[in-house]
VEXBADREN-361823 format. One line per field, with one value per residue: x, y, z of N, C-alpha, C in turn; residue in three letters. Coordinates in steps of 0.1 Angstrom, whole numbers, padded with zeros to 4 digits. Example, Ala and Ser with C-alpha at 12.3 -4.5 7.8 and 13.67 -1.06 7.14 Angstrom:
residues 2
n_east	c(0132;0128)
n_north	c(-0057;-0022)
n_up	c(0078;0071)
ca_east	c(0123;0137)
ca_north	c(-0045;-0011)
ca_up	c(0078;0071)
c_east	c(0132;0129)
c_north	c(-0033;0000)
c_up	c(0078;0079)
residu	c(Ala;Ser)
This chain:
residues 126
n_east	c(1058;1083;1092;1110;1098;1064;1058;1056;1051;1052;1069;1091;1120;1121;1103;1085;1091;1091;1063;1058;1064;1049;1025;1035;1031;1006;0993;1001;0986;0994;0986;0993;1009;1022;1044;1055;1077;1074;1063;1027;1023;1010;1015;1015;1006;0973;0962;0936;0927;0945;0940;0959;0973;0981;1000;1014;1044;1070;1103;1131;1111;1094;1070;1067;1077;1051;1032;1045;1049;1018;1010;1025;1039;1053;1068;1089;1097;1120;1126;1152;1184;1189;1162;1162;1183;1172;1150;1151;1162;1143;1122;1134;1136;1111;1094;1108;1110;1104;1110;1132;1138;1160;1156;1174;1174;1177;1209;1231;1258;1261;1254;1268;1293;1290;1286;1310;1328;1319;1317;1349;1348;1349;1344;1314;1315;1303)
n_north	c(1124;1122;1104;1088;1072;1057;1038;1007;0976;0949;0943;0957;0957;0977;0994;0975;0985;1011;1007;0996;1019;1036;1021;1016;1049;1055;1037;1057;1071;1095;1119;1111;1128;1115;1123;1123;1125;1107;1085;1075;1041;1009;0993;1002;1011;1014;1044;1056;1034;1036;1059;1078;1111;1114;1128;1142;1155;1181;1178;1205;1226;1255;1249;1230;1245;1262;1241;1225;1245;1258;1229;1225;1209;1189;1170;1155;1129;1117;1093;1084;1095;1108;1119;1139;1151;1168;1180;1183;1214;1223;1226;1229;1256;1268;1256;1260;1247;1221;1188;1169;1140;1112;1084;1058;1029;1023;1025;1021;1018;1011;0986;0976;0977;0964;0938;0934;0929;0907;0885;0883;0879;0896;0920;0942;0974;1010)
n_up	c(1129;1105;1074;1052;1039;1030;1057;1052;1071;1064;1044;1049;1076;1088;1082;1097;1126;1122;1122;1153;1170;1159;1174;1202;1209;1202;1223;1245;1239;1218;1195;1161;1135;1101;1077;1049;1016;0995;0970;0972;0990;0975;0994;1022;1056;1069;1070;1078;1095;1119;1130;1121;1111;1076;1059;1032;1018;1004;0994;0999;1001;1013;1017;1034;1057;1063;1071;1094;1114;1115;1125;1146;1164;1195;1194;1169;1153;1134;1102;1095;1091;1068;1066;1089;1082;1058;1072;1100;1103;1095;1114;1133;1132;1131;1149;1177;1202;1198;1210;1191;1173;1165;1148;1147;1136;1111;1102;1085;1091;1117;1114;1094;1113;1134;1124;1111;1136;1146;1128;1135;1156;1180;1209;1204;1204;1209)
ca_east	c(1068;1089;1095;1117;1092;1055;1057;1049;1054;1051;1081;1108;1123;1122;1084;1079;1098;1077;1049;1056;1062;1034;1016;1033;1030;0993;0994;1003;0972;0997;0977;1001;1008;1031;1045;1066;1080;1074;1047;1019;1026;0998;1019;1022;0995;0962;0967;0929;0922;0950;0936;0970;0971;0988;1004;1022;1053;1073;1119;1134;1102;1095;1055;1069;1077;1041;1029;1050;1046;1005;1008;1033;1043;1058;1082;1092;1106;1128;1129;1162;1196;1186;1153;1166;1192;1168;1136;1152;1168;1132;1114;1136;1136;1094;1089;1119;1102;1099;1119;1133;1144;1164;1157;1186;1177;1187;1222;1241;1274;1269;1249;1282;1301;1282;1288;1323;1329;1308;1331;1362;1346;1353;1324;1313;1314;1300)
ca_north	c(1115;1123;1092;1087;1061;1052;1024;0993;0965;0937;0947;0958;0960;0995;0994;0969;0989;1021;1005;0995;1032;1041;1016;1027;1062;1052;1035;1067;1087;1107;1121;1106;1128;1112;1133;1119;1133;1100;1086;1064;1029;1002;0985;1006;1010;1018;1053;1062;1025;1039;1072;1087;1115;1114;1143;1148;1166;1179;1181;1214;1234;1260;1246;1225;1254;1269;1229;1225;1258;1254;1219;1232;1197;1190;1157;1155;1118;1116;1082;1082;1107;1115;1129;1146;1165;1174;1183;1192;1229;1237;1218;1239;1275;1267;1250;1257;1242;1206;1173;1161;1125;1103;1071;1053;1022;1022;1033;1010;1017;1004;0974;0966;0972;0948;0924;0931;0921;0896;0875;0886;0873;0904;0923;0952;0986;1019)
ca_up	c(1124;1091;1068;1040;1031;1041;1067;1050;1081;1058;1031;1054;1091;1088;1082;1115;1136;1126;1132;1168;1174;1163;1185;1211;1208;1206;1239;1251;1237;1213;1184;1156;1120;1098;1068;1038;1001;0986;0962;0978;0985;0980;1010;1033;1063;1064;1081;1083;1102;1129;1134;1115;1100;1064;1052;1020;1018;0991;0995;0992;0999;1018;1021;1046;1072;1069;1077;1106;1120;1122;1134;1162;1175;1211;1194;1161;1149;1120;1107;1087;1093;1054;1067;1096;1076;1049;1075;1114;1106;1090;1126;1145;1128;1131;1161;1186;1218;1197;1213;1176;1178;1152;1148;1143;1130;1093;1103;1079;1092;1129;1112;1090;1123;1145;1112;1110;1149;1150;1120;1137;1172;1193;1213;1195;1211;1200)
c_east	c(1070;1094;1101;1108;1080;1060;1049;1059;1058;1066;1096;1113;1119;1110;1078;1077;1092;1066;1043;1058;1053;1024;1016;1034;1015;0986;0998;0994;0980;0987;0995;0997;1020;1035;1056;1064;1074;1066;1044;1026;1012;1001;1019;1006;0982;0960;0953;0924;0934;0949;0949;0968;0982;0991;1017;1032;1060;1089;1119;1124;1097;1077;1059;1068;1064;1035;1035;1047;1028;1001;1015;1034;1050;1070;1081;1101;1105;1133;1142;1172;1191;1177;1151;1176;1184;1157;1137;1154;1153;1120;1118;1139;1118;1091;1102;1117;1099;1113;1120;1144;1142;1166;1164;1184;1179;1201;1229;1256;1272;1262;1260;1293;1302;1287;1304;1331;1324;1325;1345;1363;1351;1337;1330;1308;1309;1308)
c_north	c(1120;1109;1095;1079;1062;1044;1012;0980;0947;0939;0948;0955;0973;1001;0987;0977;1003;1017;1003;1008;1039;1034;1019;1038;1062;1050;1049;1077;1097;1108;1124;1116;1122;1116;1127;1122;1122;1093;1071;1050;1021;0988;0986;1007;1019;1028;1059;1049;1029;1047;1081;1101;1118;1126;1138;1159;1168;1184;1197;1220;1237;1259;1239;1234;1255;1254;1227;1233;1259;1243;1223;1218;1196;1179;1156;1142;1117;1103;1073;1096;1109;1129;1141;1157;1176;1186;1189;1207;1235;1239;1228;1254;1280;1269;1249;1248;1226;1198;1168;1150;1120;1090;1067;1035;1015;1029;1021;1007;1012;0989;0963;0967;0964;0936;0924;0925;0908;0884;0879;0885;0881;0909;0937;0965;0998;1031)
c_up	c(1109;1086;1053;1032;1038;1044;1056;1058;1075;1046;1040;1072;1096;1093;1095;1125;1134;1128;1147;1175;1176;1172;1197;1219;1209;1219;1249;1252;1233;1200;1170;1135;1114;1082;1061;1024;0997;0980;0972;0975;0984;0994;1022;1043;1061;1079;1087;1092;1119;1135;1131;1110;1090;1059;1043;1021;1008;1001;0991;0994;1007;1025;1033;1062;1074;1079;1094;1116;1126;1124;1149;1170;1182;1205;1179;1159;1135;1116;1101;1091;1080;1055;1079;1090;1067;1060;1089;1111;1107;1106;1135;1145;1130;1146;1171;1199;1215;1197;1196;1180;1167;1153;1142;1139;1113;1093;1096;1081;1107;1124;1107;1099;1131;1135;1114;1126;1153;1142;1133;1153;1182;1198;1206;1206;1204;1206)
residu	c(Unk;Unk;Unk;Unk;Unk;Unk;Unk;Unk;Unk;Unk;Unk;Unk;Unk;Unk;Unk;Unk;Unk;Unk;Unk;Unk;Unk;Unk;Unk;Unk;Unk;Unk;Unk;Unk;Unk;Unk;Unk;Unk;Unk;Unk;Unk;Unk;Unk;Unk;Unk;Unk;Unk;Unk;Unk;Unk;Unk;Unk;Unk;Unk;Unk;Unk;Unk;Unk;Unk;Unk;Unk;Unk;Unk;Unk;Unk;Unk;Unk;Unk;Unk;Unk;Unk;Unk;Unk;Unk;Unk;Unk;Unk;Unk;Unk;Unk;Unk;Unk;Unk;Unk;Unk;Unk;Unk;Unk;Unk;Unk;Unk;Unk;Unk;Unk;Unk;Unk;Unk;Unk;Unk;Unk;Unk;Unk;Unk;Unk;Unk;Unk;Unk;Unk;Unk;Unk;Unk;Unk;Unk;Unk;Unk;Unk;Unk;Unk;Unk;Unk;Unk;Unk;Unk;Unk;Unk;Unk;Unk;Unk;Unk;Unk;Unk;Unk)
């Protein structure tokens, strides 16, 4: 898993809704790394009580391929189109053979679509 943000469950939706992934991705017996640019939170989960592992990553930098490359992951989730644009090309120039999947719920434009339908009382289609 790539994150724009650590997961903190308690602060946002964003944060819940990775958390139930990772649960169940757990439930599945995946062995879960989760790898983000951004500076520690004191909110965000407690990644060695989930058996995570936490990786550090830096934007723009080419440390990322070698990382990816000797993890060699089979699924790659991206948990923002931000961090998919910045972090798939390098996932799939590394690791061609890895399932990369964008989690689409911080998409703010079908959220103010569904809003805009809703007021305006039609059904909302995608």
């Amino acid at each position: 898993m790539i994150g724009a943000v650590w997961p903190e469950p308690n602060s946002s939706a964003a944060g819940s809704r990775t958390l139930q992934l990772i649960e169940q991705f757990q439930k599945l017996n995946w062995k879960i790394t989760f790898a983000c640019a951004a500076a520690d939170s004191d909110f965000s989960i407690d990644f060695e009580k989930y058996g995570i592992d936490k990786i550090t990553i830096e934007l723009n930098n080419s440390s990322f391929d070698e990382f990816v490359k000797t993890l060699q992951p089979s699924i790659v989730l991206f948990d923002r189109f931000m961090i998919e644009e910045q972090f798939s090309w390098r996932v799939s120039e590394n690791c061609p053979d890895a399932l990369r999947v964008l989690d689409t719920i911080d998409l703010h434009c079908l959220r103010l679509a569904r809003q805009q339908a809703f007021k305006e009382k039609r059904h909302f289609t995608i």
